[in-house]
C-alpha positions in Angstrom: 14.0 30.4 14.0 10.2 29.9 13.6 10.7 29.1 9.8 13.1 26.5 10.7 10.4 24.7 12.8 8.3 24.6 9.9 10.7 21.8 8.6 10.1 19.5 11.8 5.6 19.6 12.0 4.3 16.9 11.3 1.9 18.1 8.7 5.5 18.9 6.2 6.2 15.8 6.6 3.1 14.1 6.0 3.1 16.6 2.8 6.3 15.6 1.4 5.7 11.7 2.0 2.5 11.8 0.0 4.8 12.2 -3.2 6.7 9.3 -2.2 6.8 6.1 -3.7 5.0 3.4 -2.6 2.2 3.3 0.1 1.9 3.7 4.3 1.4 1.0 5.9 -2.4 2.1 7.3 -2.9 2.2 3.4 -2.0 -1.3 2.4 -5.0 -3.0 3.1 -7.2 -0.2 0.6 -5.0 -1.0 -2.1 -5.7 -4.8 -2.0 -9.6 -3.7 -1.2 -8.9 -1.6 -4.5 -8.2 -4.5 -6.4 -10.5 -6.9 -5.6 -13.4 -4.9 -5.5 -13.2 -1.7 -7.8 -16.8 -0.4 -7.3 -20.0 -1.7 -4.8 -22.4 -3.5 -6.9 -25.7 -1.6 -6.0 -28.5 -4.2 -7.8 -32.0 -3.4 -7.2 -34.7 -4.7 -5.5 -31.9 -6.3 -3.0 -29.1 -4.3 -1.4 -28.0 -7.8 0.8 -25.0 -8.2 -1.8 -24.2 -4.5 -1.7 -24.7 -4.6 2.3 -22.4 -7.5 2.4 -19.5 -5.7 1.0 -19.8 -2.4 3.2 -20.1 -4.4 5.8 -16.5 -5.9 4.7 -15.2 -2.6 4.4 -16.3 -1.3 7.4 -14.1 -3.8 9.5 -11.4 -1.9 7.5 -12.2 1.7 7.5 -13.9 1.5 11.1 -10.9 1.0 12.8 -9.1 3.5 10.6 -11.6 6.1 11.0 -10.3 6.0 14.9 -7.2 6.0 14.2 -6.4 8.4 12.0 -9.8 10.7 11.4 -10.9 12.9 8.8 -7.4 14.5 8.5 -5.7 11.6 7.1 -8.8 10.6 5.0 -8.3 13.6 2.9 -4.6 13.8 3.1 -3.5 10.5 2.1 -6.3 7.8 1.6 -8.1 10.1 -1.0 -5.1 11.3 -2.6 -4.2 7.8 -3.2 -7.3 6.7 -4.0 -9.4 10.1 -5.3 -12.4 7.9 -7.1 -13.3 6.7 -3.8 -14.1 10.1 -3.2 -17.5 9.2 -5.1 -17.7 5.6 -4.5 -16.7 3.3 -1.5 -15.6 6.5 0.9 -19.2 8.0 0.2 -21.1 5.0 0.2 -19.7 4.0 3.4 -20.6 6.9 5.2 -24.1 7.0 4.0 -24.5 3.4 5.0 -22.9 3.8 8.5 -24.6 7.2 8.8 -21.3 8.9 9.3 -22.0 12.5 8.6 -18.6 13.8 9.8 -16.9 12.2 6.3 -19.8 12.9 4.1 -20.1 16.9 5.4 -16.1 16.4 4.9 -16.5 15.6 0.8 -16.8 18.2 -1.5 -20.7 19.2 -2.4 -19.6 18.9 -6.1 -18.8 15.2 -4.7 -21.4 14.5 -3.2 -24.1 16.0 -6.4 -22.4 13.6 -8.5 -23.1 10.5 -6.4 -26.6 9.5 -7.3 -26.8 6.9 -4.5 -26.3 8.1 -1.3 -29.5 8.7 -0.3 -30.5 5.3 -1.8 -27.8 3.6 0.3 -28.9 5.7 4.1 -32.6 4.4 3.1 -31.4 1.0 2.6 -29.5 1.3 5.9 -32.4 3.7 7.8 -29.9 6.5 8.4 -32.8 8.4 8.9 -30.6 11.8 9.9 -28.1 11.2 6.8 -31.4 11.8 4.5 -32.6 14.6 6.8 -29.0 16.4 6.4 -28.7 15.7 3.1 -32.2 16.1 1.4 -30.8 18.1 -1.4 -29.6 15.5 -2.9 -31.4 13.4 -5.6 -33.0 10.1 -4.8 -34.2 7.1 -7.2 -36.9 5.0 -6.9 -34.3 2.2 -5.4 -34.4 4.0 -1.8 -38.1 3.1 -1.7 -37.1 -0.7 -2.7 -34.7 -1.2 -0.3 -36.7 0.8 2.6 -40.0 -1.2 1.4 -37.9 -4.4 1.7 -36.5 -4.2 5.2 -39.9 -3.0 6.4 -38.5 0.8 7.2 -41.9 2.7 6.9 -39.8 5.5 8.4 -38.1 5.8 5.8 -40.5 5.3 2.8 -42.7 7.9 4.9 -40.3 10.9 4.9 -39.3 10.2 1.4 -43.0 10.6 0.3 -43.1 13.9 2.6 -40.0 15.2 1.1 -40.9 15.1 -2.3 -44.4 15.8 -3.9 -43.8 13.5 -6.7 -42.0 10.2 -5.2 -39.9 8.0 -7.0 -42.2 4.8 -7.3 -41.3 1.4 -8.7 -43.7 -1.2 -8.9 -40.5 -3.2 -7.1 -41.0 -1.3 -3.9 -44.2 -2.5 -3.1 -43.3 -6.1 -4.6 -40.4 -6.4 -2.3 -42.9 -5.3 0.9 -44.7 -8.1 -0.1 -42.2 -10.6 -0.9 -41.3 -10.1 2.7 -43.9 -9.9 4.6 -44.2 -6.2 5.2 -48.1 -5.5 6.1 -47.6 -2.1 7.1 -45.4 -1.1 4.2 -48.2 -2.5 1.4 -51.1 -0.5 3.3 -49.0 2.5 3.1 -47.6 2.4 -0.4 -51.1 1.2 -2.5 -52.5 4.5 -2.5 -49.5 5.6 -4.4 -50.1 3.1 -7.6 -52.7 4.2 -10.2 -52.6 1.0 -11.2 -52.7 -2.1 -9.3 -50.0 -5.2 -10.6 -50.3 -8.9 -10.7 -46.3 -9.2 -9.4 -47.7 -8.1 -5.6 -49.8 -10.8 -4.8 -48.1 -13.3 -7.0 -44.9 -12.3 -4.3 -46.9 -12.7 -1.3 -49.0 -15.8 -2.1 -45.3 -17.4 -3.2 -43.9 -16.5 0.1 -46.6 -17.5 2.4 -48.0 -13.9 3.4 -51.7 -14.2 3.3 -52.8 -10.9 5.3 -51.1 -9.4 2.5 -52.7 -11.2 -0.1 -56.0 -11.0 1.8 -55.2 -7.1 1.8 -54.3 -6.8 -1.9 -57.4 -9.0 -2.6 -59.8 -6.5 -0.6 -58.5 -3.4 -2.7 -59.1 -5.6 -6.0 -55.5 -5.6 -7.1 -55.3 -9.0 -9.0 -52.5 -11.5 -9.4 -51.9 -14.2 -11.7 -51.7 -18.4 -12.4 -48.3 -17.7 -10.6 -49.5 -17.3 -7.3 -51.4 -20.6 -6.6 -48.3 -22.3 -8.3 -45.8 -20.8 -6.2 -48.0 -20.8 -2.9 -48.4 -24.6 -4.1 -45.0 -25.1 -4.3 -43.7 -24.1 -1.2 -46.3 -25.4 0.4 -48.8 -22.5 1.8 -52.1 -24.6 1.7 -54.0 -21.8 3.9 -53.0 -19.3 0.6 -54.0 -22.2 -2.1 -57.4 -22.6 -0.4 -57.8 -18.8 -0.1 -57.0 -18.0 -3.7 -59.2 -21.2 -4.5 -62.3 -19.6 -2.9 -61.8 -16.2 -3.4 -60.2 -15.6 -6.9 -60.9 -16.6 -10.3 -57.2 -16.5 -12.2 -56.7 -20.3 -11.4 -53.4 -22.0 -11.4 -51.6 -24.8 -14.0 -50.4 -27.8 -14.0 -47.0 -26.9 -12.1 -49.4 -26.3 -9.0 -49.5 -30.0 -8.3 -46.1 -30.8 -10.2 -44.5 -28.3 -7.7 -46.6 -29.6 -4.4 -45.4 -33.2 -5.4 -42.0 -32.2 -6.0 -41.8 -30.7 -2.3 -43.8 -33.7 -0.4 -46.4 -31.1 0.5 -48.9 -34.0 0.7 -51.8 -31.7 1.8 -51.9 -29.6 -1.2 -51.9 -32.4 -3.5 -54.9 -33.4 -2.1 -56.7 -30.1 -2.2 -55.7 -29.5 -5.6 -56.8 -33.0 -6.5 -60.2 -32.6 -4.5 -61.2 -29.0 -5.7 -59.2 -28.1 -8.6 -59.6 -29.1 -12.4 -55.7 -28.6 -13.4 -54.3 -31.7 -12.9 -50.8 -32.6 -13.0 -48.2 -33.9 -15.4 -46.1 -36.8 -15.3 -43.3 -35.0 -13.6 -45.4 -34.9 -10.4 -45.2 -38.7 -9.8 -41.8 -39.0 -10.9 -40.0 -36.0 -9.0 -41.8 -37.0 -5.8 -40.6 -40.5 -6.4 -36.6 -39.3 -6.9 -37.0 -37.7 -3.8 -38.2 -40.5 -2.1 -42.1 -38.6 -0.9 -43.2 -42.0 -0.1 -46.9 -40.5 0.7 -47.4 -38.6 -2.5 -46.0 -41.4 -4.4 -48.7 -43.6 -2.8 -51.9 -40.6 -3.1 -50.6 -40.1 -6.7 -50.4 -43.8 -7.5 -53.7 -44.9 -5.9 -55.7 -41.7 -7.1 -54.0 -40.9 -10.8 -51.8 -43.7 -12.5 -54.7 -46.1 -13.2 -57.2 -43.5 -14.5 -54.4 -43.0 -17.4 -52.5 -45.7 -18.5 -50.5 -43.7 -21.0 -49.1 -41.7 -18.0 -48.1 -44.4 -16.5 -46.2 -46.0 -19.4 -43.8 -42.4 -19.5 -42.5 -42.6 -16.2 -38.9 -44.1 -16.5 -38.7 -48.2 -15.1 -36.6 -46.9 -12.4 -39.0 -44.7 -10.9 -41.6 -47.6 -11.8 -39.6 -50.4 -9.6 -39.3 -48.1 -7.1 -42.5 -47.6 -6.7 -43.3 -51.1 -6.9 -41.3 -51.8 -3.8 -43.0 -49.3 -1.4 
């Protein structure tokens, strides 16, 4: 009698129907996830496309998750689908911070993932790295963490290991966005200072930083009075104008022109020595920067004649007509 109600739980069953053709229902929507995307494109410095997809996923598994738990996961989901084991089902969890499916995985699983710990950084699951601090981490979890700002993060991966996993990246991408605290806390980590820091935070319009990075003499490059010229950051033009010595090109004013930033072609026509190109008049002319075209015209085209003669006769009539 009690064998015979072996053949009616519900756990046979499920058994027997996992060697069925064909997939559940619940399981559908994986299979088409499956196909579409086979593996979560993890490309440093930015996790936003990776973060993109989990989140995508998560409106799947979320729900599913409550539905069904950890029983069915292993059961059915990861029988049908035993790579995810290592990939999407792990990643997930690490970027949710669900430690119920990653304790769940096998630890031989979980060693051969080199990314989880990346992925809880880049999310600041703060108790997913505490939990799991066994497992290896790469220098991305400190450019992710450094680019969202998490100094949490960055700080207990620099306590956890005597030796941390630094990329020049991490403290470029705290600079690229603005991330004050981040750069203070990472610079004493670099034996050598780099040009790409400052060149990210002048292009991006962070002077504290750049002031900062200029204080501890870490240098930058032409680039970063070109690109703080180009999108228009006059304060960080005039700071690097006063303050440093690497200079800028030609593209400075091209760029400002480009971009109607009308103010910084004036500085860079009052205090600097580069100059611009043709393109300068001509790009702010095909996008109609009436006020350049007019400082440009009135301070450049008739100290150089040849210049003038290269600009194209449509950009010449237009110009005529303003």
């Amino acid at each position: 009698m009690a064998a015979a109600k072996v053949l009616t739980t519900i756990d046979l069953l499920d058994m027997i129907l996992v060697f069925q053709d064909g997939l559940a229902a619940d399981l559908l929507p994986f299979h088409a996830w499956n196909i579409h995307h086979p593996r979560l494109h993890l490309v440093a410095p930015s996790f936003d496309i990776a973060a993109a997809d989990l989140r995508q996923l998560d409106r799947l598994l979320g729900p599913w998750y409550r539905a069904y738990g950890l029983h069915r996961l292993h059961s059915h989901l990861l029988v049908r689908f035993p790579h995810w084991a290592s990939g999407w089902i792990c990643q997930h969890a690490a970027w949710s911070g669900n430690l119920a499916v990653l304790r769940s995985l096998s630890p031989c699983v979980l060693a051969s993932t080199s990314d989880v710990l990346d992925i809880a950084s880049a999310a600041r699951q703060l108790h997913v790295l505490a939990a799991l601090s066994h497992l290896s981490v790469s220098s991305r979890a400190f450019d992710w963490a450094a680019g969202h700002g998490y100094l949490d993060m960055i700080q207990w991966l620099a306590a956890a290991r005597p030796s941390p996993a630094l990329s020049i990246s991490a403290i470029v991408s705290a600079s690229t966005h603005g991330h004050l605290h981040v750069v203070q806390f990472l610079l004493p980590f670099y034996a050598e200072p780099t040009q790409d820091a400052m060149n990210a935070a002048a292009m991006h319009g962070h002077l504290n930083i750049v002031i900062f990075l200029h204080t501890n003499e870490w240098h930058c490059s032409t680039l970063a009075m070109d690109m703080a010229a180009h999108n228009g950051h006059l304060n960080i033009v005039q700071f690097l104008h006063a303050h440093r010595t690497e200079g800028a090109t030609t593209h400075a004013m091209d760029y400002a022109a480009k971009n109607g930033h009308l103010e910084v072609v004036k500085f860079l026509h009052r205090h600097r020595s580069e100059g611009c190109t043709t393109n300068a008049l001509m790009s702010a002319c095909q996008r109609h920067h009436d006020d350049v075209v007019r400082f440009l015209t009135a301070r450049n085209a008739r100290n150089n004649q040849s210049k003038a003669d290269s600009i194209p006769n449509q950009c010449l009539r237009w110009i005529l007509s303003v």
